[in-house]
N, C-alpha and C positions, 0 to 999 in steps of 0.2 A: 533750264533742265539740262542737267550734264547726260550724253549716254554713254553708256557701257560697249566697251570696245571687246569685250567678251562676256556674256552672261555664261553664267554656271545652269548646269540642267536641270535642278532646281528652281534659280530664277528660270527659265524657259517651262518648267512645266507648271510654273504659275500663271504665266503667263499667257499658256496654252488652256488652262482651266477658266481665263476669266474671257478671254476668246470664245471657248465652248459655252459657259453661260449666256455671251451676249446673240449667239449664231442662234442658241434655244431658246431665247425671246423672240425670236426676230427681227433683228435688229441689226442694220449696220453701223458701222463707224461711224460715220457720220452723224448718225440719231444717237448713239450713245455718247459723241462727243458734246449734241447739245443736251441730253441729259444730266450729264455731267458741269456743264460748260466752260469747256476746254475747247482746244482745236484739234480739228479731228486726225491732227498730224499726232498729238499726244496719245490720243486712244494705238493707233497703228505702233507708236514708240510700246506704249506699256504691254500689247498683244504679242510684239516682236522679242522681248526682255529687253529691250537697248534702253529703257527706264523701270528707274523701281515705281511702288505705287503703296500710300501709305495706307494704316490702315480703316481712316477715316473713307479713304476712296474705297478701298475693298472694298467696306459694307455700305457706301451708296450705291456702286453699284448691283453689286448683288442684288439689294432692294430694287431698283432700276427694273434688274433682270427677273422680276417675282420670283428670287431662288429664296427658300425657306426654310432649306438644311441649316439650322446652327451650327451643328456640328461641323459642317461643309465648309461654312462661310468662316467659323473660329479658326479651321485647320490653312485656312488660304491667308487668314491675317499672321497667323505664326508662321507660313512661311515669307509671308511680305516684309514682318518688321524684324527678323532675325539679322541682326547687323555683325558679332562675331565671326571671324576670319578662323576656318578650322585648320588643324596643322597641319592637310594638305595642301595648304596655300604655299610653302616653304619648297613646294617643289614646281610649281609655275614654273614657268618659262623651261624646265628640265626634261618635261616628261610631257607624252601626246595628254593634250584635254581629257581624252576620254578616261584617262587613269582619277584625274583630280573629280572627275565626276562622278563613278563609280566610289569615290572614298564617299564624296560629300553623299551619296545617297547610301549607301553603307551606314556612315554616323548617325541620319537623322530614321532611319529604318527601325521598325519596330521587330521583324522578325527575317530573319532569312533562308531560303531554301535555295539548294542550287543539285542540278543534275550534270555529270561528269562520266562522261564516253573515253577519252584518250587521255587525260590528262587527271593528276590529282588534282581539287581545287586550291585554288592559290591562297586562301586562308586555310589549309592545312596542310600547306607545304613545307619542308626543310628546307633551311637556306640552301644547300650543297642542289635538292632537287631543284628547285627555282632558279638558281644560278645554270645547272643543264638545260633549263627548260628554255631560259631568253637569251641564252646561247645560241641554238638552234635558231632563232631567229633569222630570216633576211629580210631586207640588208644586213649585214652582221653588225651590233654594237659595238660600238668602242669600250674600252674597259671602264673607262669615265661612266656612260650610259647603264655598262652593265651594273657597277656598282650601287647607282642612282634607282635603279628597280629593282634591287633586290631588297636595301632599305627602306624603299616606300612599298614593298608588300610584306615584310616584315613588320612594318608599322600597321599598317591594316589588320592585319593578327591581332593585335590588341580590341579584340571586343567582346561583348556579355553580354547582349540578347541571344534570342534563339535559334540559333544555327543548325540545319537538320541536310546534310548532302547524302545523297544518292549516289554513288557510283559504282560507274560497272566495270564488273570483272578483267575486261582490259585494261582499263586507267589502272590497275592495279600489279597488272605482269609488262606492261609497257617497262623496260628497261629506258629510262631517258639518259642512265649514266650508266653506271657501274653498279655492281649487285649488291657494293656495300654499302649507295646511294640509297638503292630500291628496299633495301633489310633496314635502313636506319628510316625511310619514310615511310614503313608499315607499321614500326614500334612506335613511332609520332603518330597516326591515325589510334592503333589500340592504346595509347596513351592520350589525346585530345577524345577521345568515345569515351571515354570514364566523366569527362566533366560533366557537370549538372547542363548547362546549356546546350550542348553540341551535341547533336546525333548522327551518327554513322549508321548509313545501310547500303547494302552490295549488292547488285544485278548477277548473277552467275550465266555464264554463258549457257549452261544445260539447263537454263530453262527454258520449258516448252512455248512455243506460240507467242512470244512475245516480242512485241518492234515497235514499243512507245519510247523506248531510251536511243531516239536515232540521233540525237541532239543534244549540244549542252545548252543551259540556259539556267541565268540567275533570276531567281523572285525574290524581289525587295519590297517589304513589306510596310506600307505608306501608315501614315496618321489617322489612314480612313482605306476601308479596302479602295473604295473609289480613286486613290490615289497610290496605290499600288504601280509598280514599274515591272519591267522584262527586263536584262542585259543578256544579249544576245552578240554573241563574237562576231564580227563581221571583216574584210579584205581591211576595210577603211578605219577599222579601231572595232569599239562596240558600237551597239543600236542599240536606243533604250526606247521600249517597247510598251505604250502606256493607253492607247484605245480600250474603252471598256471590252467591246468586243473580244479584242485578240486576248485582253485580259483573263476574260473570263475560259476562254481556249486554253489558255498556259495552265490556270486553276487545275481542271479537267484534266489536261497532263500529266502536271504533277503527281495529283493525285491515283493517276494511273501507274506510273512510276513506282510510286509508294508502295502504293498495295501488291503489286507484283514482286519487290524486294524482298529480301530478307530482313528479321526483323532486327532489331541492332545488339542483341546476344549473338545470334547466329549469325550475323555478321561480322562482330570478333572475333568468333571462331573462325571463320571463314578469313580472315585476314591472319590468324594467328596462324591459321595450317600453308596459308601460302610463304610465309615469314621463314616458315622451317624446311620450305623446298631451296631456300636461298642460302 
């Protein structure tokens, strides 16, 4: 058994799901390695991601573990046996992990939601605003570095499921560069809000009694809501955020989020009138 000297979060959150199964049978490593029978150094390799696991093993397991979700059990074998290398693999070694992770759950995500307090989000960013934005960065990049980010969130722009970002009225009059920056990444926002996929809606600061949007945070929307993820910025990269619990918390949020915004007519508006203060 070779292991993996870096698993993807993907591989990891497979691995964290057959983990969670065997902990909800009751069952340690041990017992599920001789259900299996293996050693129970393999069960701890396939829990940790440092092995893959095929998907003959998924569904003994599973069985093993009396889980009965088909659905559950198909969605863990499709991410078991997915062997293709996505084109964020071309930037390995370039860029922090957390970038290549965020692509890979990006790609295989069914839909996406994201709330945005200071910054535009970075799938509807202009290069020119992106290039300010990891600018600003420290330690500062080298130009090599900066180059290497702005093509791989460019590349990430290239998708078509359902994109719906929230943001608020600051991320919007935040100057990151210059106004001709800020004027050409509002007619990008009222120009990506016309597509059939992507939704745009705006928090205004005069609105009354409202303090759900204290936070950014991405919803990546899994194969199964149960496999649903958070990305959440953090000092050390992102944290990706996948307890049913806290899950079903961020749900709640969002959805709070939402409903307090503008809806995404008046949010063009609202973005076309600030275009013309500039």
């Amino acid at each position: 058994m070779v292991k993996r000297r870096e698993p993807t979060a993907r591989q990891v959150r497979l691995a964290t799901e057959l983990r969670r199964l065997r902990e909800a049978a009751g069952l340690n490593s041990r017992q599920a390695a001789a259900l299996l029978g293996v050693a129970p150094a393999q069960i701890t390799h396939i829990e940790s991601a440092l092995a893959g696991v095929s998907e003959q093993r998924v569904r003994r397991l599973a069985s093993h573990y009396a889980c009965t979700d088909e659905d559950f059990i198909n969605a863990l074998v499709v991410m078991a046996t997915e062997r293709a290398n996505g084109w964020w693999e071309e930037y390995r070694g370039f860029l922090p992990t957390s970038f290549l992770d965020l692509s890979e759950l990006e790609h295989h995500a069914r839909f996406l939601r994201h709330v945005a307090i200071l910054y535009v989000p970075g799938l509807l960013q202009t290069e020119d605003y992106s290039r300010a934005v990891f600018s600003s960065r420290l330690p500062e990049l080298t130009a090599e570095e900066l180059e290497v980010r702005i093509r791989h969130r460019t590349a990430r722009q290239r998708f078509t499921i359902s994109y719906e970002a929230v943001i608020h009225e600051a991320a919007l009059r935040i100057r990151v560069s210059d106004r001709a920056t800020s004027r050409a990444q509002l007619a990008r926002l009222l120009e990506l809000s016309e597509a059939d996929h992507i939704t745009v809606r705006v928090v205004p600061f005069d609105l009354d009694g409202f303090a759900s949007a204290s936070s950014t945070m991405t919803y990546v929307g899994g194969l199964l809501p149960k496999l649903d993820t958070v990305v959440r910025d953090a000092l050390h990269g992102s944290a990706f955020i996948d307890s049913e619990a806290q899950l079903n918390t961020y749900r709640t949020s969002f959805r709070k989020v939402e409903a307090a915004s503008l809806d995404p007519g008046r949010s063009r508006d609202f973005i076309h009138s600030l275009a013309k203060e500039l």
